[in-house]
C-alpha positions in Angstrom: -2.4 16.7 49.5 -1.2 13.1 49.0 -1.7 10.8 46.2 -3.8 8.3 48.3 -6.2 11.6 49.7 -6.6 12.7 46.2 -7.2 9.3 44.4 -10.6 8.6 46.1 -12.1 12.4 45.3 -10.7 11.8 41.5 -13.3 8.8 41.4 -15.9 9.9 42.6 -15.3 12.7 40.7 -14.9 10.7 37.1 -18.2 8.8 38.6 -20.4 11.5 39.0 -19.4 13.3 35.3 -20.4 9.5 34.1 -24.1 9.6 36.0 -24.4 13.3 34.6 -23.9 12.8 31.5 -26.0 9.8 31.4 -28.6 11.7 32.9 -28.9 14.4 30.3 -31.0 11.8 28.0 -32.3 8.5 27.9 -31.2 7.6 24.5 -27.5 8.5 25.7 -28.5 6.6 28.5 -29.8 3.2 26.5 -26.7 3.8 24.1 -24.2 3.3 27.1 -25.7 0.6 28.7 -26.2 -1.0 25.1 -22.1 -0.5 24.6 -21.2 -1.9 28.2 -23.3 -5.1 27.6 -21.1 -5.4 24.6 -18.4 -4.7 25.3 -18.7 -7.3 28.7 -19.5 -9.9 26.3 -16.5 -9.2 23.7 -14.7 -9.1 26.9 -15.7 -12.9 28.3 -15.6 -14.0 24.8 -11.7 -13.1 24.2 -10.9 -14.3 27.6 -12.4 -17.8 26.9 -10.9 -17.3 23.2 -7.3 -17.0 25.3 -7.9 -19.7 27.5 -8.6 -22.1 25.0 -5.3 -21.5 23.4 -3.8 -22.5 26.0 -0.9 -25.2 25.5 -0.8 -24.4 21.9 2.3 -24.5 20.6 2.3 -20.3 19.1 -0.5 -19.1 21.6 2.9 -16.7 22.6 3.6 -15.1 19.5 -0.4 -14.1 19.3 -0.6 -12.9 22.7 2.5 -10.6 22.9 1.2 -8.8 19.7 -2.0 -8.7 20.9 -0.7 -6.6 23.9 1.1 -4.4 21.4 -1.9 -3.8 19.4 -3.5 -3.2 22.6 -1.0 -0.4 23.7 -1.3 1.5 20.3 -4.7 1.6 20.9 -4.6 3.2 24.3 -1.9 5.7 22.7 -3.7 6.8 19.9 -7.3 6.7 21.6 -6.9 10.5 22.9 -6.1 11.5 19.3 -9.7 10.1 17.9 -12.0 10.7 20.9 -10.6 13.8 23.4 -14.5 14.0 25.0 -14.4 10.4 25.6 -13.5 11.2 29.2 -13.6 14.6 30.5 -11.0 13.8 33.0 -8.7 13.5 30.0 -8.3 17.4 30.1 -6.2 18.2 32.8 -6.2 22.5 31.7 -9.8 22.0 34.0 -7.7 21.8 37.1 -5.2 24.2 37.0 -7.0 26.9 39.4 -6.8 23.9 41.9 -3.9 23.8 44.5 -2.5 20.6 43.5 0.9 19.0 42.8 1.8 17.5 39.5 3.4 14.3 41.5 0.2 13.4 43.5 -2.3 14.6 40.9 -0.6 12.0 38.1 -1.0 9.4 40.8 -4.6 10.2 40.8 -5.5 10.2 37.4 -3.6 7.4 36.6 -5.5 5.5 39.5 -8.4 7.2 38.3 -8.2 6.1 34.5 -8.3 2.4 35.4 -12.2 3.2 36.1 -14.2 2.5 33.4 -15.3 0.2 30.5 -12.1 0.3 28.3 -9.9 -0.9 31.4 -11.9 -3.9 32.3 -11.6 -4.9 28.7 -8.2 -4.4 28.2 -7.6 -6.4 31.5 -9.6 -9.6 30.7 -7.5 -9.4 27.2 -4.1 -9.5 29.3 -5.4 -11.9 31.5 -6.0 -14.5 29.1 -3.1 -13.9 27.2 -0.8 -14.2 30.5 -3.4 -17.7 31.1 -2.2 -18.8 27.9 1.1 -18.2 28.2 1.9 -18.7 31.7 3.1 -22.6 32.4 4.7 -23.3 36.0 4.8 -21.4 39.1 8.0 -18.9 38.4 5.3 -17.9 35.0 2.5 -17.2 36.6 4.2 -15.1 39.3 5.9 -13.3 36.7 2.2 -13.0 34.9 0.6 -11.1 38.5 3.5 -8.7 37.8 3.0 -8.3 34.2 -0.8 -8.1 34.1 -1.4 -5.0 36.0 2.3 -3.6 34.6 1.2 -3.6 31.3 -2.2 -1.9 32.2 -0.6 1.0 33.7 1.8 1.4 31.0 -1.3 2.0 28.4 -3.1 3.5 30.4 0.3 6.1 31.0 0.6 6.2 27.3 -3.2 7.7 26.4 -2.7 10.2 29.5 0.7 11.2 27.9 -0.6 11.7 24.5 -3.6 13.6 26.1 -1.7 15.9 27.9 1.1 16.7 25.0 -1.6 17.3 22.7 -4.5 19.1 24.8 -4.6 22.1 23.3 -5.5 20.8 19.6 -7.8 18.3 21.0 -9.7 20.8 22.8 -9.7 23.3 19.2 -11.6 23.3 16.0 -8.6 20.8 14.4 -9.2 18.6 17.2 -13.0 17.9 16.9 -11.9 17.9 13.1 -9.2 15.6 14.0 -11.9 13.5 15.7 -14.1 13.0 13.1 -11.5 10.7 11.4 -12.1 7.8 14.3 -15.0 6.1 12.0 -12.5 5.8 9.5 -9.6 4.3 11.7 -11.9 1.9 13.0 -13.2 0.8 9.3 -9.6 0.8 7.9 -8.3 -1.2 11.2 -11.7 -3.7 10.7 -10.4 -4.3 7.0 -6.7 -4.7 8.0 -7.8 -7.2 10.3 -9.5 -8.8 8.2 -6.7 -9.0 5.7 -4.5 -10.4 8.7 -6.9 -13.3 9.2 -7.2 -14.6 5.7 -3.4 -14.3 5.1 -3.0 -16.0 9.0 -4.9 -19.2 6.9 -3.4 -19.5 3.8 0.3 -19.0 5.8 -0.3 -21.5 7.7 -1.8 -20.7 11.5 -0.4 -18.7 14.2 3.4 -20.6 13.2 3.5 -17.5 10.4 3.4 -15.2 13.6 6.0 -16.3 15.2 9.0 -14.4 13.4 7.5 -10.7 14.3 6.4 -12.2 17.8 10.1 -12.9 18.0 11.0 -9.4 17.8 7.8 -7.5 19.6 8.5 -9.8 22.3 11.3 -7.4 23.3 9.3 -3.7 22.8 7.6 -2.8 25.9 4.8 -3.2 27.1 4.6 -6.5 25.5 7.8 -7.5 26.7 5.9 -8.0 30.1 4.2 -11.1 28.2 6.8 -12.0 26.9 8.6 -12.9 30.1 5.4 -14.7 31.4 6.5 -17.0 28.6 10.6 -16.8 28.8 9.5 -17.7 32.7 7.5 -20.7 31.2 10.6 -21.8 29.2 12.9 -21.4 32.3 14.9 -18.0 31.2 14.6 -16.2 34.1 17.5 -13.8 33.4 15.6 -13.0 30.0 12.2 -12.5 31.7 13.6 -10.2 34.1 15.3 -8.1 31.6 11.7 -7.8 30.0 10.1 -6.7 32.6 12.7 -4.4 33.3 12.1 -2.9 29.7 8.0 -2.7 30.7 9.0 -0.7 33.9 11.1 1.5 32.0 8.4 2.2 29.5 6.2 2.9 32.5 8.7 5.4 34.1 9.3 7.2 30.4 5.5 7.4 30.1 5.1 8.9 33.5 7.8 11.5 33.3 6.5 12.7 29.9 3.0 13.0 31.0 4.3 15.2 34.4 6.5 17.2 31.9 3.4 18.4 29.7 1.0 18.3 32.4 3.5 20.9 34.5 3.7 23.3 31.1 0.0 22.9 30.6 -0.7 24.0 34.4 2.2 27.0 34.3 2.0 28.4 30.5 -0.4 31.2 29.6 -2.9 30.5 26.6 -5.3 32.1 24.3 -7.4 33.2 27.7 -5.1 35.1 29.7 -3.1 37.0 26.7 -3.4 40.7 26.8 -4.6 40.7 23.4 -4.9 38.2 20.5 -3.5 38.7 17.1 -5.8 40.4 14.9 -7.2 38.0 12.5 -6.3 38.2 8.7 -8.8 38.4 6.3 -8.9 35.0 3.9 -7.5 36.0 0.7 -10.4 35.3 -2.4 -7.9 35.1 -4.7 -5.9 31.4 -5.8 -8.2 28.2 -6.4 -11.2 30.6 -6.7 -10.1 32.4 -9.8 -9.8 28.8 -11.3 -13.7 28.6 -11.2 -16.5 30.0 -13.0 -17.6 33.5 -12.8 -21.2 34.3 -11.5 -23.5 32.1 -9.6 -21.8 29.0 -10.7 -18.4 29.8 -9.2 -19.5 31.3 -6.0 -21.7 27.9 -5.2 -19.2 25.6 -6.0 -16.5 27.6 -3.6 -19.6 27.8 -0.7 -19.9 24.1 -1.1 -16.0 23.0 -1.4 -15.7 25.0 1.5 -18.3 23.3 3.3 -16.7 20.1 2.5 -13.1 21.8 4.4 -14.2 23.2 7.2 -18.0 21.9 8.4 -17.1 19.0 10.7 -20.1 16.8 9.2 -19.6 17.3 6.1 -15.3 17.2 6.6 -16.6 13.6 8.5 -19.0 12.1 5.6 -16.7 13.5 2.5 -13.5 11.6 4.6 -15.1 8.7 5.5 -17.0 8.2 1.9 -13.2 8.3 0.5 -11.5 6.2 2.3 -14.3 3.2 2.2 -14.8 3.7 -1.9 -10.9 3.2 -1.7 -10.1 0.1 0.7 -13.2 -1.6 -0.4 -12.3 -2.6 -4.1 -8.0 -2.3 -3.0 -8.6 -4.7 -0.1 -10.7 -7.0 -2.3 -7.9 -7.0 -4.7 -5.3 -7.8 -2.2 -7.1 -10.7 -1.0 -7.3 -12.6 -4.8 -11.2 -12.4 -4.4 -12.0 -8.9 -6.0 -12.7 -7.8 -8.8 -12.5 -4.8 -10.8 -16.2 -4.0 -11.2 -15.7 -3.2 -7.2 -14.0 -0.2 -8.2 -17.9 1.5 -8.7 -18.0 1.2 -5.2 -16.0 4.5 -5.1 -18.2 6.6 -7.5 -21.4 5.0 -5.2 -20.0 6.1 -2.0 -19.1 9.9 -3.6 -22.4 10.2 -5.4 -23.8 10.0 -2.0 -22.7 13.5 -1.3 -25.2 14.8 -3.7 -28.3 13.5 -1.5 -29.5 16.2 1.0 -27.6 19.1 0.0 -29.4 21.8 1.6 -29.0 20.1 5.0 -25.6 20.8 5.3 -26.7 24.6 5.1 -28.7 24.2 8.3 -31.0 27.5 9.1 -28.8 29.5 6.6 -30.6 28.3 3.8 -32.9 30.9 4.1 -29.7 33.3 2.4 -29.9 30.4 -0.4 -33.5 30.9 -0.8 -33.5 34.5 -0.9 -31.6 34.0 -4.3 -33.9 31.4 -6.0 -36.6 33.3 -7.6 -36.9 31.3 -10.8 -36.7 27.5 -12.0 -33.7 28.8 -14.0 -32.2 30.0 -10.8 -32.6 26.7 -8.8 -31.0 24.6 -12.0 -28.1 26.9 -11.5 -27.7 26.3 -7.8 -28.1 23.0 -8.0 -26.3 22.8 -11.4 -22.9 24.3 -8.9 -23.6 22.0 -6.1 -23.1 19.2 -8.7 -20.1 20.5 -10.4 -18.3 21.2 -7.0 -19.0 17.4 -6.3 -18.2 16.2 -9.6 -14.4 18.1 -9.1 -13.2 15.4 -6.7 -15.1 12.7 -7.5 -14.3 12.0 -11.6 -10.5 12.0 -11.0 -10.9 10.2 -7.6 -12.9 7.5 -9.5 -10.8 7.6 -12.5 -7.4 6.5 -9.7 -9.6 4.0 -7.8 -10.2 2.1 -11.1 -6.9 3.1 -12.3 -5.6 1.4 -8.5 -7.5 -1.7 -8.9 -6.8 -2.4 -12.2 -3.2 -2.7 -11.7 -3.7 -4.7 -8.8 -5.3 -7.3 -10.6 -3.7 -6.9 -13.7 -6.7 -6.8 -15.8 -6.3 -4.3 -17.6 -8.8 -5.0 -20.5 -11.6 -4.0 -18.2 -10.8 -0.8 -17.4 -12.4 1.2 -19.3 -15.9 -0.6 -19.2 -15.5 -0.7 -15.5 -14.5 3.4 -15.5 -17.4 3.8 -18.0 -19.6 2.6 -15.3 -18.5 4.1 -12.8 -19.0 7.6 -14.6 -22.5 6.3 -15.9 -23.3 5.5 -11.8 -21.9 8.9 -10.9 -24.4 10.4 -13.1 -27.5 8.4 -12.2 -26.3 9.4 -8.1 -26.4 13.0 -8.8 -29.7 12.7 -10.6 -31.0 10.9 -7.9 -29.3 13.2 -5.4 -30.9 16.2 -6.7 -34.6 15.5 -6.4 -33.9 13.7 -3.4 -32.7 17.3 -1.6 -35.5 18.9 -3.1 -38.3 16.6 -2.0 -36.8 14.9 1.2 -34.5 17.3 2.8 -33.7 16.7 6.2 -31.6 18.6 9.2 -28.3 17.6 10.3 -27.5 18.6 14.0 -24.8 20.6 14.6 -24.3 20.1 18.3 -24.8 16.2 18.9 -22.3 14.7 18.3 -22.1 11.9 16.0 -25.5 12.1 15.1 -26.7 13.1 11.5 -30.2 13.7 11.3 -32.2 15.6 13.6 -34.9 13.8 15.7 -38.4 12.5 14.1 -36.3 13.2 10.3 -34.7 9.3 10.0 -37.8 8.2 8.0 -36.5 11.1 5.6 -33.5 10.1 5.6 -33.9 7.0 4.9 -35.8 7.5 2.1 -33.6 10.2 0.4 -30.7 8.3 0.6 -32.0 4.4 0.5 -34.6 5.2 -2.2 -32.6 7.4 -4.3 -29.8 4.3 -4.2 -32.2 2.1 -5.4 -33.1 4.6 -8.2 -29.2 5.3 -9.4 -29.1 1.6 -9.5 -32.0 1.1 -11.8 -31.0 4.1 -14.3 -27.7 2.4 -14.5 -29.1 -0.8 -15.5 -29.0 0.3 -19.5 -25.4 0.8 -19.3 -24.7 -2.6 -17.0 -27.1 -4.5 -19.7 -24.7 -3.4 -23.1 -21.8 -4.4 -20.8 -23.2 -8.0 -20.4 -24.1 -7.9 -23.7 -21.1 -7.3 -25.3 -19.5 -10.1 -23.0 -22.5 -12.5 -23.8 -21.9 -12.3 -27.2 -18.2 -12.2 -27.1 -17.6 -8.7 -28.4 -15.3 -8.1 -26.0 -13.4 -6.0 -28.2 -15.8 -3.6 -27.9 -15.7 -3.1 -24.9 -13.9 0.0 -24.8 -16.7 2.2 -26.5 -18.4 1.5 -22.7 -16.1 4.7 -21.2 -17.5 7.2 -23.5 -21.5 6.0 -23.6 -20.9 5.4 -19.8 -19.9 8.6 -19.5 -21.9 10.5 -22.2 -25.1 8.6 -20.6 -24.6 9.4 -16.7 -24.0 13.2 -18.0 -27.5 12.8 -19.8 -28.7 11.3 -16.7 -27.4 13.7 -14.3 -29.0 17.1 -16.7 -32.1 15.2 -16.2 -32.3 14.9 -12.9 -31.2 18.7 -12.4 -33.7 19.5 -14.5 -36.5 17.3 -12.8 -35.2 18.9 -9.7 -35.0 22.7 -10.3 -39.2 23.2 -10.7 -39.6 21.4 -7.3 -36.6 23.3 -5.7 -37.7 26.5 -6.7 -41.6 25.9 -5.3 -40.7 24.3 -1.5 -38.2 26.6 -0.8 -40.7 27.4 2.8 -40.5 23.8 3.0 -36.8 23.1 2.5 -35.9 25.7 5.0 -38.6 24.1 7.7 -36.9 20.8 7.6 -33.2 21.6 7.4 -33.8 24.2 10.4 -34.8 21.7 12.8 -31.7 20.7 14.3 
């Protein structure tokens, strides 16, 4: 079967997993055609953005790295979200009689269906309308258009197919967690880009990088819409040559993997696998406590390495308390105060902690018999928490600090962060105990089960609020002190910061064992719904 027989059953095909899927829910339903309307209007916004440039004298050097930005992001889409499209898997076609020549023809016909093409087209076409002056340009710009679609759209399928087989395993749904995060680290980097864009001067601070990116594929095909505006033909052709190689690279690794993927045996049709080897107790865990204590804190660190939620909120709640108050910094307009942000977005952890044990809490509750018991579980829960996040804290301040230099603040500003930690795990404790809600385990992105948000709101929202106002002693001596120019004694802030959030945080475990110990038949009823 031919390439042109087998593209129209590929679309159809792609079309009808897209109506399914849609089908399964109205919500899922609402959500997409909420993203689609969005994205169509990001879409017509950048195109008219593009236009407008338009005889500028650098609208070049912002288009052709525009088009690089835009290939990275096809390449490393697979990577981030493998059950984006299901087509994306070719191992679901390998019982089918086809050949790898006309089946690549297919899916790469196939993959220009969809949202994500139709907004990466409208970006290329405005950057080829703002770069393409005279006739030779825009010819070159109908060739470079859909040349630099396919190579992106090559790319992703490439990276798809080399990498399959961890996308479609327990690393590769971990693996695919971490997209939250590149899109909040890439939102901040852009923003960074912007503000230095201003004080550099405009898009003229582009224009040495655009000099060489101009010459990598597949933003080379721009780049000869504007060496064709500027009368180097010889030049443009060599660029489009360079896109078309890319293209041809792309293609030939993508049939390479996809022919291994359809010829190699895997896990299903081995004789036998390897028996399985039994995880060794020993290492880290003789580092912890003995008893109760010890055993909790291991359960719960290994909650945080292996459950994909919790792997996904730990990760995420890291990297944010870290690019916050750094990216602040960078900018000139931060200051070290922001460096709290880090022990706010860990102390978070601590709010619903039996949710993350799902329907198995009903093994936790068969060991809580006492108030003293339920201090002690909660007591390790807290401890496990507090092992990452006083050093983390302690190198975010430490980070920001050196960035701006002001180092006479550090230790009031590590104070409070320790005295916020505290207040978040007193907080977090009752919170669990009196709003506890279910975390699905098979939906996706979604973290509380249905009818729970009100819960969940209130656990975490409420017990923010609360942390914020036990704080307020500490943050009232620190304005004190600088009030009344006592800055020199400053420094006693680390140990009463610290000294009070442990006092806060006992408190709070206390408050919380009593209540702990007499829901129990409640907690387990509203972790268990999801």
């Amino acid at each position: 079967m031919n390439t042109a027989a087998l593209t129209p059953v590929f679309v159809r095909l792609k079309l009808s997993l897209l109506r399914n899927g849609l089908r399964q829910s109205s919500g899922r339903a609402a959500a997409y055609i909420a993203s689609v309307v969005v994205v169509l209007l990001l879409a017509a916004g950048e195109l008219l953005g593009l236009v407008l440039l338009r005889g500028q004298d650098h609208a070049a050097s912002l288009t052709v790295l525009l088009t690089l930005v835009l290939a990275i992001g096809w390449t490393v889409m697979p990577l981030f979200f493998p059950s984006g499209d299901e087509t994306l898997d070719p191992t679901r076609l390998v019982m089918l009689p086809l050949r790898p020549r006309p089946l690549i023809g297919a899916l790469l016909i196939t993959s220009l269906v969809g949202i994500g093409p139709l907004f990466s087209l409208c970006l290329l076409i405005g950057s080829a309308l703002a770069t393409a002056h005279g006739a030779a340009a825009v010819v070159v710009a109908v060739i470079a258009v859909p040349l630099v679609l396919l190579v992106a759209v090559a790319l992703a399928r490439a990276v798809a197919a080399a990498n399959i087989r961890l996308l479609t395993s327990r690393k590769g749904r971990d693996l695919a967690v971490l997209s939250g995060l590149v899109i909040a680290v890439g939102i901040q980097v852009v923003n960074f880009g912007i503000q230095r864009l201003g004080d550099a001067g405009g898009l003229s601070a582009l224009t040495p990088t655009a000099d060489v990116v101009r010459w990598i594929p597949p933003a080379s095909a721009i780049g000869a819409v504007q060496s064709a505006s500027d009368g180097s033909y010889g030049r443009a052709v060599a660029q489009l040559l360079l896109a078309f190689a890319a293209l041809a690279l792309a293609v030939n690794a993508w049939r390479r993997s996809l022919v291994k993927l359809m010829t190699s045996p895997d896990g299903s049709t081995l004789a036998a696998a390897e028996p399985s080897r039994k995880e060794s107790a020993g290492g880290f865990s003789r580092l912890l406590p003995e008893g109760r204590t010890g055993t909790v804190m291991l359960r719960s660190l290994r909650y945080v390495w292996r459950d994909p939620k919790t792997k996904a909120a730990w990760v995420t709640s890291l990297v944010i308390g870290l690019i916050v108050p750094l990216f602040n910094a960078l900018q000139g307009a931060g200051t070290i105060y922001f460096a709290c942000f880090a022990a706010g977005m860990l102390g978070i952890q601590m709010y619903n902690q039996f949710g993350q044990d799902t329907s198995a809490f009903w093994m936790v509750a068969q060991t809580i018999s006492t108030t003293r018991d339920a201090y002690a579980e909660l007591r390790a829960r807290a401890l496990a928490l507090l092992l990452i996040t006083l050093p983390y804290s302690a190198l975010v301040t430490l980070a920001t600090a050196a960035l701006l230099g002001d180092w006479s603040a550090f230790t009031e500003a590590l104070g409070l962060s320790f005295a916020l930690l505290g207040a978040m795990l007193a907080t977090g404790a009752v919170a669990s105990a009196r709003f506890p809600y279910s975390i699905p385990q098979d939906s996706g992105y979604k973290n509380v089960a249905p009818g729970q948000a009100g819960l969940a709101w209130i656990s975490i929202f409420g017990g923010m609020l609360g942390a914020a106002l036990l704080c307020a002693p500490v943050l009232a001596v620190t304005i004190w002190l600088h009030v009344s120019g006592q800055t020199s004694w400053t420094w006693l802030l680390l140990p009463v910061g610290a000294a009070y959030g442990a006092l806060i945080a006992w408190t709070g475990l206390k408050l919380a064992a009593p209540q702990t110990s007499s829901r129990l038949p409640e907690i387990l009823l509203a972790v268990s719904k999801g």
